[in-house]
PDB file of N, CA, C and O in Angstrom:
ATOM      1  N   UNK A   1      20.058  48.765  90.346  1.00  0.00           N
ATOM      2  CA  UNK A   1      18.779  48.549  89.703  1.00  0.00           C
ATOM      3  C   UNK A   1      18.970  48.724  88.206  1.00  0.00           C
ATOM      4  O   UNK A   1      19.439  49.735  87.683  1.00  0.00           O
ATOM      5  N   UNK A   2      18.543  47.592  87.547  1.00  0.00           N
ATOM      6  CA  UNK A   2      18.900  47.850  85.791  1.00  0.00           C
ATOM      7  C   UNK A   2      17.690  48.622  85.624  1.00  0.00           C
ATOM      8  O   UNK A   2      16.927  49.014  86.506  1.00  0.00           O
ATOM      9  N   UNK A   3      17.597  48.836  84.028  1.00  0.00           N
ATOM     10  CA  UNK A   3      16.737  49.693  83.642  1.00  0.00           C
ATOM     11  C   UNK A   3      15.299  48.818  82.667  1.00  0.00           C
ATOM     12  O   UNK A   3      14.246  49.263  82.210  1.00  0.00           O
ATOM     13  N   UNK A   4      15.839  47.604  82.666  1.00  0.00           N
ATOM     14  CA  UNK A   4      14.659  46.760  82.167  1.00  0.00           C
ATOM     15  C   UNK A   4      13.581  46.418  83.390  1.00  0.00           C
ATOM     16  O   UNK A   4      12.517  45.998  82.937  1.00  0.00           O
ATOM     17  N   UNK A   5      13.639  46.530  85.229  1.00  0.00           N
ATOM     18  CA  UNK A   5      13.267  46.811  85.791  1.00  0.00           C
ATOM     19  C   UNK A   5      12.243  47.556  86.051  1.00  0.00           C
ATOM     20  O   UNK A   5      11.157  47.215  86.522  1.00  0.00           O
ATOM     21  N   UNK A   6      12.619  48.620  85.723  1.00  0.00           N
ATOM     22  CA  UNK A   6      11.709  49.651  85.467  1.00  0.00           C
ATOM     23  C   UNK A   6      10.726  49.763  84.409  1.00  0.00           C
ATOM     24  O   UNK A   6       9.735  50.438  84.687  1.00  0.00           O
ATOM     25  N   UNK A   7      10.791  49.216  83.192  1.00  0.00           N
ATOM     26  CA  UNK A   7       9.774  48.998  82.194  1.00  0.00           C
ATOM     27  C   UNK A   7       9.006  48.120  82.642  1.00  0.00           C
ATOM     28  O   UNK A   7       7.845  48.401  82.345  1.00  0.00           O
ATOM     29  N   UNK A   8       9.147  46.568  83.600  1.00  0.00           N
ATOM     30  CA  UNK A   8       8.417  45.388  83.929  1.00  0.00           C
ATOM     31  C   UNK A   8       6.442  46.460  83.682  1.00  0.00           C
ATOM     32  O   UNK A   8       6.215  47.662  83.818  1.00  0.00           O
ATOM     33  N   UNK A   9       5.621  45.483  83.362  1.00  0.00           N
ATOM     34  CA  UNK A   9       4.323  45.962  83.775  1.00  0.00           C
ATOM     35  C   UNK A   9       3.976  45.403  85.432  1.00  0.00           C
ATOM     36  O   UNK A   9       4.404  44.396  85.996  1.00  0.00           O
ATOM     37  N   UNK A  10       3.197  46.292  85.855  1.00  0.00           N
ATOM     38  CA  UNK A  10       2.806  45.317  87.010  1.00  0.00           C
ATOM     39  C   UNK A  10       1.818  44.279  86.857  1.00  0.00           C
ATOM     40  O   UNK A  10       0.904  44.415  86.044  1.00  0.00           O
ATOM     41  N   UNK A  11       1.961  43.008  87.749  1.00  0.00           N
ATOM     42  CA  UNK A  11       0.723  42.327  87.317  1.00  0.00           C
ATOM     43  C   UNK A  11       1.524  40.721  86.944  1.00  0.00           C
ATOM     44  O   UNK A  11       1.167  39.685  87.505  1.00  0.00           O
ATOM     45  N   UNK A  12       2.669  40.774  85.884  1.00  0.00           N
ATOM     46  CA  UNK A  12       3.161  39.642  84.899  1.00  0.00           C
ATOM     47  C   UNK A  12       2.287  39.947  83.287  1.00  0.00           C
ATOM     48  O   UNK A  12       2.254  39.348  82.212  1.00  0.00           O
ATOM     49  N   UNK A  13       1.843  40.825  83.668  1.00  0.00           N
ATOM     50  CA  UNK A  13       1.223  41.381  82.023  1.00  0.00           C
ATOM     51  C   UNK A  13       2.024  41.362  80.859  1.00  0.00           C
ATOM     52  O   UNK A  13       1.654  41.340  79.685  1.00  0.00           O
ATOM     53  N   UNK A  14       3.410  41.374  81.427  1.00  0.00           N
ATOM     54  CA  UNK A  14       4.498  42.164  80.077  1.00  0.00           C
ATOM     55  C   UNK A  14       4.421  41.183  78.931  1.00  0.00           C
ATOM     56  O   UNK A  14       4.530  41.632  77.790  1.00  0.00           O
ATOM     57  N   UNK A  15       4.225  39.754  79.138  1.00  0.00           N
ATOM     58  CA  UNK A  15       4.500  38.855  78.314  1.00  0.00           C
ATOM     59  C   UNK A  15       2.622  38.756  77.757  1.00  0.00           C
ATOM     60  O   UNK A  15       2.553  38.156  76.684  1.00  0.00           O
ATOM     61  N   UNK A  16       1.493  39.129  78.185  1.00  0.00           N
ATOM     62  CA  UNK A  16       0.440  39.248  77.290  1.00  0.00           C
ATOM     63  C   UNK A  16       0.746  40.426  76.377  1.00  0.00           C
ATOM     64  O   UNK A  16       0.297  40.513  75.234  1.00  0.00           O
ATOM     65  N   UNK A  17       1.552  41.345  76.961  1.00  0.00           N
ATOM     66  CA  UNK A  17       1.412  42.932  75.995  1.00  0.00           C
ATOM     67  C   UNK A  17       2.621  42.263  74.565  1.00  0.00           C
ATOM     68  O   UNK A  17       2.079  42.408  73.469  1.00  0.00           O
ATOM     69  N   UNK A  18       3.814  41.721  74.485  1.00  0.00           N
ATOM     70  CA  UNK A  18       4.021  41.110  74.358  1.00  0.00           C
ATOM     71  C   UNK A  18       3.785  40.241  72.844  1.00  0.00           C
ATOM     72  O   UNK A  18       4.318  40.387  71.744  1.00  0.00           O
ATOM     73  N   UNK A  19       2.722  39.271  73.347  1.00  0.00           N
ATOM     74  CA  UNK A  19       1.733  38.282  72.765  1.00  0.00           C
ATOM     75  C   UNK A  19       1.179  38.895  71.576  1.00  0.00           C
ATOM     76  O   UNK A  19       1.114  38.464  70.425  1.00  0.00           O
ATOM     77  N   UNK A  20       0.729  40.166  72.168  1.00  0.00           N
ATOM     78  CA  UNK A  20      -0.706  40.637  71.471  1.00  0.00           C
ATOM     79  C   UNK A  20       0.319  41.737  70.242  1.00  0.00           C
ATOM     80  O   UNK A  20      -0.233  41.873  69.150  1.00  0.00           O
ATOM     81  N   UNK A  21       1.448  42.329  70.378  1.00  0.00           N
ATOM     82  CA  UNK A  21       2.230  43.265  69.899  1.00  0.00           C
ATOM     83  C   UNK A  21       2.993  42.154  68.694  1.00  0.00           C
ATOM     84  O   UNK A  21       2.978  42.545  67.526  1.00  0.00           O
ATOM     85  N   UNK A  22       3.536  41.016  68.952  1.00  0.00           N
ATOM     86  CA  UNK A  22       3.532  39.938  67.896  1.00  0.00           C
ATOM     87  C   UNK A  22       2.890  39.169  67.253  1.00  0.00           C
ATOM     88  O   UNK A  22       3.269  38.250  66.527  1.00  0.00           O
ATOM     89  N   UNK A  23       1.395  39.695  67.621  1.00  0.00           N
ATOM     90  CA  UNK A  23       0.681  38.465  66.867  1.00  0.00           C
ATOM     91  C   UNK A  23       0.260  39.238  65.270  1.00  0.00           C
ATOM     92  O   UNK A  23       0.701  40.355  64.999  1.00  0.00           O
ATOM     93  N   UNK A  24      -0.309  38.747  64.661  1.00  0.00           N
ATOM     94  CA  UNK A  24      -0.701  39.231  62.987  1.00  0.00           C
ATOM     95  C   UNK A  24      -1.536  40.110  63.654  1.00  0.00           C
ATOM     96  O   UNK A  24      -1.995  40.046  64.795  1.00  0.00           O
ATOM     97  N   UNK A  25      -1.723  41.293  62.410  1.00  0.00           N
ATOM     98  CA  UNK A  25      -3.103  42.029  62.462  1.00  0.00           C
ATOM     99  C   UNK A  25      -3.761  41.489  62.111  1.00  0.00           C
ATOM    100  O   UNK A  25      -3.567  40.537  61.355  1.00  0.00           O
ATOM    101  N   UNK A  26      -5.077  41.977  62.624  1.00  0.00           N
ATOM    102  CA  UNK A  26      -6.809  41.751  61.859  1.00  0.00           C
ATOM    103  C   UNK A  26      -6.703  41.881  60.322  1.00  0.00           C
ATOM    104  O   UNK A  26      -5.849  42.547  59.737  1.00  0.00           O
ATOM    105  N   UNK A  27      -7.505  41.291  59.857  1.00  0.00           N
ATOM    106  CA  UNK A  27      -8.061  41.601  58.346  1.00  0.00           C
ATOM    107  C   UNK A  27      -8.769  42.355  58.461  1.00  0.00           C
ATOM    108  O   UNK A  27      -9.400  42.563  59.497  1.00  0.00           O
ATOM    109  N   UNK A  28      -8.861  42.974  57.427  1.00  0.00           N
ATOM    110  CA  UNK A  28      -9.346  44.482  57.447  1.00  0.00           C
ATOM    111  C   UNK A  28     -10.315  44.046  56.539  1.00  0.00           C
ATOM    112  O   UNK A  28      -9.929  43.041  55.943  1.00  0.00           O
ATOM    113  N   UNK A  29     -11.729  44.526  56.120  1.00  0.00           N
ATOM    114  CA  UNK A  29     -12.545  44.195  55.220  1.00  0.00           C
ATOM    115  C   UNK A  29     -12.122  45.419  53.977  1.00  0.00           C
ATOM    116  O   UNK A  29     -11.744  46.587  54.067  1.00  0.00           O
ATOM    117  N   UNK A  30     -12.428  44.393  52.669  1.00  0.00           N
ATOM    118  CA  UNK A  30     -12.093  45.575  51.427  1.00  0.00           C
ATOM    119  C   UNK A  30     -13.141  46.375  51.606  1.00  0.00           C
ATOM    120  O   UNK A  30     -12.916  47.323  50.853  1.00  0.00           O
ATOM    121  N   UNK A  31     -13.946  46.525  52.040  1.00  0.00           N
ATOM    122  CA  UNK A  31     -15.241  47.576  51.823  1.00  0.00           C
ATOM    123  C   UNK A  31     -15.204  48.392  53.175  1.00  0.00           C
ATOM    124  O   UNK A  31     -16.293  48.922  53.394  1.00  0.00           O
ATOM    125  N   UNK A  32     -14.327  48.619  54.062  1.00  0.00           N
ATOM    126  CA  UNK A  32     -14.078  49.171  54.924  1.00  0.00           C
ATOM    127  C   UNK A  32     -14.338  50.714  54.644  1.00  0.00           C
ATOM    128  O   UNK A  32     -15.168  51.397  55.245  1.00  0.00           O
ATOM    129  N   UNK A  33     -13.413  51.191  53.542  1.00  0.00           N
ATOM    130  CA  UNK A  33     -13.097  52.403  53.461  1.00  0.00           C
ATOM    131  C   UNK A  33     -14.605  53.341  52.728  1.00  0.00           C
ATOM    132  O   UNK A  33     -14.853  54.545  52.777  1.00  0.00           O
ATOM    133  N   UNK A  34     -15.392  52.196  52.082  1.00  0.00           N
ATOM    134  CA  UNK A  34     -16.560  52.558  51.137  1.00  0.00           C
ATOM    135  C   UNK A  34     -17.341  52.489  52.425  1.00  0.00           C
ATOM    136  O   UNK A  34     -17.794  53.596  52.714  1.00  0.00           O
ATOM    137  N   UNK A  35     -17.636  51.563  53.270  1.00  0.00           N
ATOM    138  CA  UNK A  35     -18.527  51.878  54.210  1.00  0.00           C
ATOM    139  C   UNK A  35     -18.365  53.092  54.891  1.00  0.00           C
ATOM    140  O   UNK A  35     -19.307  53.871  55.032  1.00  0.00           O
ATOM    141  N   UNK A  36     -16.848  53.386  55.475  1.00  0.00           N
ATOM    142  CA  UNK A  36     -16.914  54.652  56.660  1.00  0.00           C
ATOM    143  C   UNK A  36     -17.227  56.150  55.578  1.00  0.00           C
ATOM    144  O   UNK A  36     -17.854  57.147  55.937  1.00  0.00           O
ATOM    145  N   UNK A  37     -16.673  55.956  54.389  1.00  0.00           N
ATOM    146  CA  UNK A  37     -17.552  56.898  53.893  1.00  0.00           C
ATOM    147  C   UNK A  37     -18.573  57.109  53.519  1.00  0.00           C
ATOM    148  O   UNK A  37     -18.887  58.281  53.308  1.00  0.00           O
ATOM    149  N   UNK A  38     -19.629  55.901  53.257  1.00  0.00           N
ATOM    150  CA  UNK A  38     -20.741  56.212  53.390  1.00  0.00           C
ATOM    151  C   UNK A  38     -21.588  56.790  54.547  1.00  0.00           C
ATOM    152  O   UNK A  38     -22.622  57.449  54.433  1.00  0.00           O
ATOM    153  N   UNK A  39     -20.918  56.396  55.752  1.00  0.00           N
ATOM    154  CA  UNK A  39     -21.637  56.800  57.321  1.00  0.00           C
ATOM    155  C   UNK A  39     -21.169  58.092  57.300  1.00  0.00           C
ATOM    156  O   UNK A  39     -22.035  58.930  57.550  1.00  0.00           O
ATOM    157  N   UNK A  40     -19.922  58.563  57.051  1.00  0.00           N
ATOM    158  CA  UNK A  40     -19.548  59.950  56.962  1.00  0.00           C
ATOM    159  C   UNK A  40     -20.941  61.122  56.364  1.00  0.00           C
ATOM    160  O   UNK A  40     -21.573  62.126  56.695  1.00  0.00           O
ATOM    161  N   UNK A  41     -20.782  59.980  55.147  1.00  0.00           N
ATOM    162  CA  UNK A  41     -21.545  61.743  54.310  1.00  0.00           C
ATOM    163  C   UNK A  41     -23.583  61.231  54.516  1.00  0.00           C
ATOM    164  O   UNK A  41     -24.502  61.808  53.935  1.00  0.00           O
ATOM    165  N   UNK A  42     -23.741  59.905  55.606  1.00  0.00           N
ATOM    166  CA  UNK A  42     -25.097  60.183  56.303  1.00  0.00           C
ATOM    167  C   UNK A  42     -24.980  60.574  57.491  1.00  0.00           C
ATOM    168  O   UNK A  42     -25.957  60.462  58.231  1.00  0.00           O
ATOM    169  N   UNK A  43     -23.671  61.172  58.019  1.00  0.00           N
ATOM    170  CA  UNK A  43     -23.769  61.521  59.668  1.00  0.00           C
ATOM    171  C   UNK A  43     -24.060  63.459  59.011  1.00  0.00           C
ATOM    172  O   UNK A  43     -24.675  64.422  59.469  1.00  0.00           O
ATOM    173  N   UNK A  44     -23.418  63.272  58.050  1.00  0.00           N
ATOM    174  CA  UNK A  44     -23.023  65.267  57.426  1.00  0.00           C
ATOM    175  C   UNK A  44     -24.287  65.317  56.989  1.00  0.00           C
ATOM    176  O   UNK A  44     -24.924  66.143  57.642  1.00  0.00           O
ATOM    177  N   UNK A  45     -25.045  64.684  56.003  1.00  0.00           N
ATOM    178  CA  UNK A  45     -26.446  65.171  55.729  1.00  0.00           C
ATOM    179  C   UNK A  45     -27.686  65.099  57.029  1.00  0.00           C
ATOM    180  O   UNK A  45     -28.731  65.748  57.068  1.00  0.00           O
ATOM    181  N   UNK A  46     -27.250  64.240  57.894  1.00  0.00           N
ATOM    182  CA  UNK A  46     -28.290  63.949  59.092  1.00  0.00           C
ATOM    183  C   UNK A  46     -27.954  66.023  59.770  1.00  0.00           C
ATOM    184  O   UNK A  46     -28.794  66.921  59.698  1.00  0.00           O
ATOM    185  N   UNK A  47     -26.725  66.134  60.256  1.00  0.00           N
ATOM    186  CA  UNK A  47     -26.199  67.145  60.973  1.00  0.00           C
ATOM    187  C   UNK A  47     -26.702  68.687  59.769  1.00  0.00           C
ATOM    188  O   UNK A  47     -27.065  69.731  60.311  1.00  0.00           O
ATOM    189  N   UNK A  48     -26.646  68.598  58.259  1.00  0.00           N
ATOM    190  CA  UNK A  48     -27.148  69.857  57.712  1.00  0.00           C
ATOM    191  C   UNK A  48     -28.464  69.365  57.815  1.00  0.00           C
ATOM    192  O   UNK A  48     -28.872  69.971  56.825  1.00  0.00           O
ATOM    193  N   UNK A  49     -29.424  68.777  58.198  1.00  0.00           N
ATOM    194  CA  UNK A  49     -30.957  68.576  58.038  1.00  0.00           C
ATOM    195  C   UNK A  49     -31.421  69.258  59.354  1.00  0.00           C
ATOM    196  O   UNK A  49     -32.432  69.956  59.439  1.00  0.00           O
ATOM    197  N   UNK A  50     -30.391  68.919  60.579  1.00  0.00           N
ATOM    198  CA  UNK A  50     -30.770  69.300  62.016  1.00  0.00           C
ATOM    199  C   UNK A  50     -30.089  70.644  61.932  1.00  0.00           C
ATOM    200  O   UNK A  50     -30.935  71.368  62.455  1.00  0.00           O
ATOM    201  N   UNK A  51     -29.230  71.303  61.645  1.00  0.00           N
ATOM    202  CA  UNK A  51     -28.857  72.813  61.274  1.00  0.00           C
ATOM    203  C   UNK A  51     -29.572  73.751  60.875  1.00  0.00           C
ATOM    204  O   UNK A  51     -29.638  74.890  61.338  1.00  0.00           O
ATOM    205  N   UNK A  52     -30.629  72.899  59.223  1.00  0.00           N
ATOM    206  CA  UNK A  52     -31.145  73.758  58.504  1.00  0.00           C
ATOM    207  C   UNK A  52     -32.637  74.060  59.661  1.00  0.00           C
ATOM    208  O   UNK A  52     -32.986  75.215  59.906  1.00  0.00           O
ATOM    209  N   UNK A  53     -33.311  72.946  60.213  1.00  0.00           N
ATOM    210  CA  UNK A  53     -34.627  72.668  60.888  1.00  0.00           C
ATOM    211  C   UNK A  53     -34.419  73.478  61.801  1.00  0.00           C
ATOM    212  O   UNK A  53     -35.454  74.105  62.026  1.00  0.00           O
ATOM    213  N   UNK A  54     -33.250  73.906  62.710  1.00  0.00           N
ATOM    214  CA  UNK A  54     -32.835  74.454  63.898  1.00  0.00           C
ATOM    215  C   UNK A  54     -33.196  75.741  63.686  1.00  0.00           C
ATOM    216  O   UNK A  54     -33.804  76.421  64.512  1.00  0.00           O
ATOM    217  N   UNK A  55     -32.808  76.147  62.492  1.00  0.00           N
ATOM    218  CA  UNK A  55     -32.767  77.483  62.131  1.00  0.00           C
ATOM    219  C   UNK A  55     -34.161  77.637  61.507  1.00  0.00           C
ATOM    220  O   UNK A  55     -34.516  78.803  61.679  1.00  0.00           O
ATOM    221  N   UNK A  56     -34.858  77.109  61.016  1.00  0.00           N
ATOM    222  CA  UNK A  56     -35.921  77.540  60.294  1.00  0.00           C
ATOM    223  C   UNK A  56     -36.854  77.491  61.890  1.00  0.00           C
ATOM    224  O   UNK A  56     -37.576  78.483  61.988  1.00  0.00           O
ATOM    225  N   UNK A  57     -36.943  76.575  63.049  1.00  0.00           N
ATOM    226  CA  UNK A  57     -37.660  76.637  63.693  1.00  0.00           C
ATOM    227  C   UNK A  57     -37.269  78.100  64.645  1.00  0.00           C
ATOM    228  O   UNK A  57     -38.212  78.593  65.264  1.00  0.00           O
ATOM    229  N   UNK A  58     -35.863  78.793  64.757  1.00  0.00           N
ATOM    230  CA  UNK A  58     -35.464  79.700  65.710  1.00  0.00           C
ATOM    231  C   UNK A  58     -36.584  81.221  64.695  1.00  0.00           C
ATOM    232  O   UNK A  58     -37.323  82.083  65.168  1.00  0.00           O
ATOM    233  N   UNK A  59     -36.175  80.905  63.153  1.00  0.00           N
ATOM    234  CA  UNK A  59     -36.546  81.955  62.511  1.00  0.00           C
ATOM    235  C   UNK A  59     -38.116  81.844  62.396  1.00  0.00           C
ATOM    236  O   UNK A  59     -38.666  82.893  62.062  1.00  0.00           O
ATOM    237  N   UNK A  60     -38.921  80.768  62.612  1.00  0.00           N
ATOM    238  CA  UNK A  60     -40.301  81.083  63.125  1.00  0.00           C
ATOM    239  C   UNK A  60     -40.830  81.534  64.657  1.00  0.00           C
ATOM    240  O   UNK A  60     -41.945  81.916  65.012  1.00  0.00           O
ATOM    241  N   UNK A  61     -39.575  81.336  65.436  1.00  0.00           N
ATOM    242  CA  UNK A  61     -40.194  81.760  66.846  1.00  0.00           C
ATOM    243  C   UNK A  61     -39.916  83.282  66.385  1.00  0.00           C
ATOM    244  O   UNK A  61     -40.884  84.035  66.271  1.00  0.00           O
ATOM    245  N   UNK A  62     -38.780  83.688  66.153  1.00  0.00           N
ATOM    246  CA  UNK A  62     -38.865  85.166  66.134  1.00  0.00           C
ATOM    247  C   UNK A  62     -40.130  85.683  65.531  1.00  0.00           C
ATOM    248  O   UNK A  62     -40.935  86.262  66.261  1.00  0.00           O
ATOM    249  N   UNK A  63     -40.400  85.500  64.096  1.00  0.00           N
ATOM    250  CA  UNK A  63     -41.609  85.597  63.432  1.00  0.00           C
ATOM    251  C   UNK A  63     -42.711  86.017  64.588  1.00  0.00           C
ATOM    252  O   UNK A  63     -43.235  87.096  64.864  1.00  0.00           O
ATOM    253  N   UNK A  64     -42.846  84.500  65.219  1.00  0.00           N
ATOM    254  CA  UNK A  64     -44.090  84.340  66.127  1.00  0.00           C
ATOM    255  C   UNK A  64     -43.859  85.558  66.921  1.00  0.00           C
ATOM    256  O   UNK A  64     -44.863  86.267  66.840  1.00  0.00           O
ATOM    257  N   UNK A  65     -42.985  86.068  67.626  1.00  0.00           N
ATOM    258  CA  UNK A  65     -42.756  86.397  68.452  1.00  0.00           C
ATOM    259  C   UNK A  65     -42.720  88.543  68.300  1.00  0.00           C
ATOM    260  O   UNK A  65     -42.955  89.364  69.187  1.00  0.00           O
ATOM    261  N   UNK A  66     -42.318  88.785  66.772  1.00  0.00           N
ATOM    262  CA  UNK A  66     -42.353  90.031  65.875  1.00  0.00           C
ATOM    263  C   UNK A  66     -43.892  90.209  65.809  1.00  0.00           C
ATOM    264  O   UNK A  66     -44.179  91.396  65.970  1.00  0.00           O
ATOM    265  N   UNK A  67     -44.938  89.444  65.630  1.00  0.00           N
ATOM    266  CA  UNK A  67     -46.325  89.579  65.160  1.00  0.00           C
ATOM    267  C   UNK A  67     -47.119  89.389  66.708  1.00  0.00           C
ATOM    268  O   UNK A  67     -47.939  90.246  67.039  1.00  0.00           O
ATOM    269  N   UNK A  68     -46.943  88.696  67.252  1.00  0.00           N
ATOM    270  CA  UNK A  68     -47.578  89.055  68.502  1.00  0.00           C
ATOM    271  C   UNK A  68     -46.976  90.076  69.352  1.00  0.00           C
ATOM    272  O   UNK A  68     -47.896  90.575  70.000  1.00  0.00           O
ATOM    273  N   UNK A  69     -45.530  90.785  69.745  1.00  0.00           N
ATOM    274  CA  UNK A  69     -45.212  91.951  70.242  1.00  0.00           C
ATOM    275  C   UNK A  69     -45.880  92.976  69.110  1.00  0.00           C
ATOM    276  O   UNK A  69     -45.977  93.980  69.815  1.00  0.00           O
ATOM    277  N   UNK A  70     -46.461  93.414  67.662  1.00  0.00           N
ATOM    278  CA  UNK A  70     -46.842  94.427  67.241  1.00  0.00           C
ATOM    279  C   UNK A  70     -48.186  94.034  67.870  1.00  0.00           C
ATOM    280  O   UNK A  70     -48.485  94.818  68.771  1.00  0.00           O
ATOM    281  N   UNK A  71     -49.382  92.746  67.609  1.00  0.00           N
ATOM    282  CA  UNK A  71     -50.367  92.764  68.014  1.00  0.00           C
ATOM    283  C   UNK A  71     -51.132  92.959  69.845  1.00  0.00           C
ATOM    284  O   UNK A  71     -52.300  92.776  70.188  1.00  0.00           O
ATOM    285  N   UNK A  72     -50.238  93.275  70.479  1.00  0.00           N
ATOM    286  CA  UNK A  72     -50.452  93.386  71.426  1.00  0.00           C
ATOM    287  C   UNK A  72     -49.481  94.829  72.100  1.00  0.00           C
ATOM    288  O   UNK A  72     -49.383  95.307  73.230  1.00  0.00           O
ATOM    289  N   UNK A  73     -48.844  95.197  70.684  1.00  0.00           N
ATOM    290  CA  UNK A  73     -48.401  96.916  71.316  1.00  0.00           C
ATOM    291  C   UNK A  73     -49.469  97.834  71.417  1.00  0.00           C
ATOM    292  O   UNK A  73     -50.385  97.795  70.595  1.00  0.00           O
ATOM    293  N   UNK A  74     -49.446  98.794  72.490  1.00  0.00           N
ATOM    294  CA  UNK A  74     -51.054  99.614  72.021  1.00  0.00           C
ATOM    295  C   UNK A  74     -50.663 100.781  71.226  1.00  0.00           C
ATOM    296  O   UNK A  74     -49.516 101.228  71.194  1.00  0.00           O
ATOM    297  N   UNK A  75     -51.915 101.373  70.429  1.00  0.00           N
ATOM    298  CA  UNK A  75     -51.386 101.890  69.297  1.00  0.00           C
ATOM    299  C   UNK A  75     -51.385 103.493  69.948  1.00  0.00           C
ATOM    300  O   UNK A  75     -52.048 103.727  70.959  1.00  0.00           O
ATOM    301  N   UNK A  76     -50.511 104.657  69.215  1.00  0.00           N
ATOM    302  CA  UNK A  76     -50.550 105.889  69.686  1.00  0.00           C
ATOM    303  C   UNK A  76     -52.291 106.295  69.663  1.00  0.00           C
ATOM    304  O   UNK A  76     -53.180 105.859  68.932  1.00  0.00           O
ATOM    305  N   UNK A  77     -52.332 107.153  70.609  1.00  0.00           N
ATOM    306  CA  UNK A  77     -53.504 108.176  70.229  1.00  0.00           C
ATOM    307  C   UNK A  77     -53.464 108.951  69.473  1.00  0.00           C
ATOM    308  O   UNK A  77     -52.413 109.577  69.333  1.00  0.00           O
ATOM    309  N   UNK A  78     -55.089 109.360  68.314  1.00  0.00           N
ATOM    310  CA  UNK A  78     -54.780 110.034  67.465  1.00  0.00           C
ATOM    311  C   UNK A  78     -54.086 111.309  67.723  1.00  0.00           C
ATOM    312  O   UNK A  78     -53.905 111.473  68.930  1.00  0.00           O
ATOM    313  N   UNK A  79     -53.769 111.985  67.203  1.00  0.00           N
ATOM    314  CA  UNK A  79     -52.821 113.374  67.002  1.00  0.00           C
ATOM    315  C   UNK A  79     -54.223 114.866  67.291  1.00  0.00           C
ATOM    316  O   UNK A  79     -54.018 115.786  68.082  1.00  0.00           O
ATOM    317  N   UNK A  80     -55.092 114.778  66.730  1.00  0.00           N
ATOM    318  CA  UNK A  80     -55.963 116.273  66.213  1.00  0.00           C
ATOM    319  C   UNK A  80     -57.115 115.947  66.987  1.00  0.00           C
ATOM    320  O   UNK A  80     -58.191 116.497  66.752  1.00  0.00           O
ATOM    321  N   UNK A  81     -56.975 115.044  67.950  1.00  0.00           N
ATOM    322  CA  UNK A  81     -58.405 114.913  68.286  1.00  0.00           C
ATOM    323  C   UNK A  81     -58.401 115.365  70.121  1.00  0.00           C
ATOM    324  O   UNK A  81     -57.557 114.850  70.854  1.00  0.00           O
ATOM    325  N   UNK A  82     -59.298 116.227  70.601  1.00  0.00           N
ATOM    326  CA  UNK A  82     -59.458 116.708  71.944  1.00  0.00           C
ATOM    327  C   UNK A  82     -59.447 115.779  72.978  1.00  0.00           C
ATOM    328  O   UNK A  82     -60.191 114.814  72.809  1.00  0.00           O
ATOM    329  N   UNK A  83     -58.747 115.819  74.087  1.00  0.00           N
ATOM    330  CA  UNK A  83     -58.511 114.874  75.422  1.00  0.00           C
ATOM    331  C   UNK A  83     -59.813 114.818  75.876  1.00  0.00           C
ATOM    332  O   UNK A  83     -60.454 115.777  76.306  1.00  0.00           O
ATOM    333  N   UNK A  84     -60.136 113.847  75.786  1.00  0.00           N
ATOM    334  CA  UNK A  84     -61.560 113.512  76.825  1.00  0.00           C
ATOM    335  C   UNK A  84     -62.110 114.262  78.110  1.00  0.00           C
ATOM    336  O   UNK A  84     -61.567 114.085  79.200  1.00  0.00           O
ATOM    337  N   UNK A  85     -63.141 115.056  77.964  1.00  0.00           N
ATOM    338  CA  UNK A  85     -63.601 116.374  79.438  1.00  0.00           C
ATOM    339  C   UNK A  85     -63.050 117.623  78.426  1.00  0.00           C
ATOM    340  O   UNK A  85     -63.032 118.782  78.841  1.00  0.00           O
ATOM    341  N   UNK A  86     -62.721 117.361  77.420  1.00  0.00           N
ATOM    342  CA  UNK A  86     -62.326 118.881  76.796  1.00  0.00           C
ATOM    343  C   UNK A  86     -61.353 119.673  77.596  1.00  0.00           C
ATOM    344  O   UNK A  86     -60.639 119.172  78.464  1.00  0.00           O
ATOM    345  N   UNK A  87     -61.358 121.333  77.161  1.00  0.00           N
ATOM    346  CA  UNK A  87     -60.397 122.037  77.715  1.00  0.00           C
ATOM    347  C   UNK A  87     -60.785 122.785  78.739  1.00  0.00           C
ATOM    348  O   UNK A  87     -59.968 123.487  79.335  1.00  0.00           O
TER     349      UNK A  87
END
């Protein structure tokens, strides 16, 4: 068994893989590199807008959540004043 055998693709593919491995590359557009950085730094400002909102909405639930646990703690009884039925 040779060893070019063993590389064959299955199928008869070898001669499309082949085809496609000799043919020219694509043209590349000159504005390629100006576009992906423009999507870059609107994917990074989209992602700090949803970071900053994330956090400002977590730091109002706590808020919410600090002001209604005091408004609904019950408060001590006064200190100097006699238990109800006296002594």
């Amino acid at each position: 068994m040779s060893g070019g055998a063993v590389d064959r693709l299955p199928g008869g593919r070898e001669a499309e893989v082949h085809a496609m491995l000799d043919a020219a590359y694509p043209v590349v557009p000159p504005d390629l590199a100006v576009r992906a950085m423009a999507r870059g730094a609107r994917r990074l400002r989209r992602r700090r807008l949803a970071r900053t909102a994330l956090a400002l909405l977590l730091l109002a639930a706590a808020v919410a959540v600090a002001v209604w646990a005091i408004a609904v703690w019950p408060s001590p009884p006064p200190l100097n004043v006699p238990p109800p039925g006296g002594w």
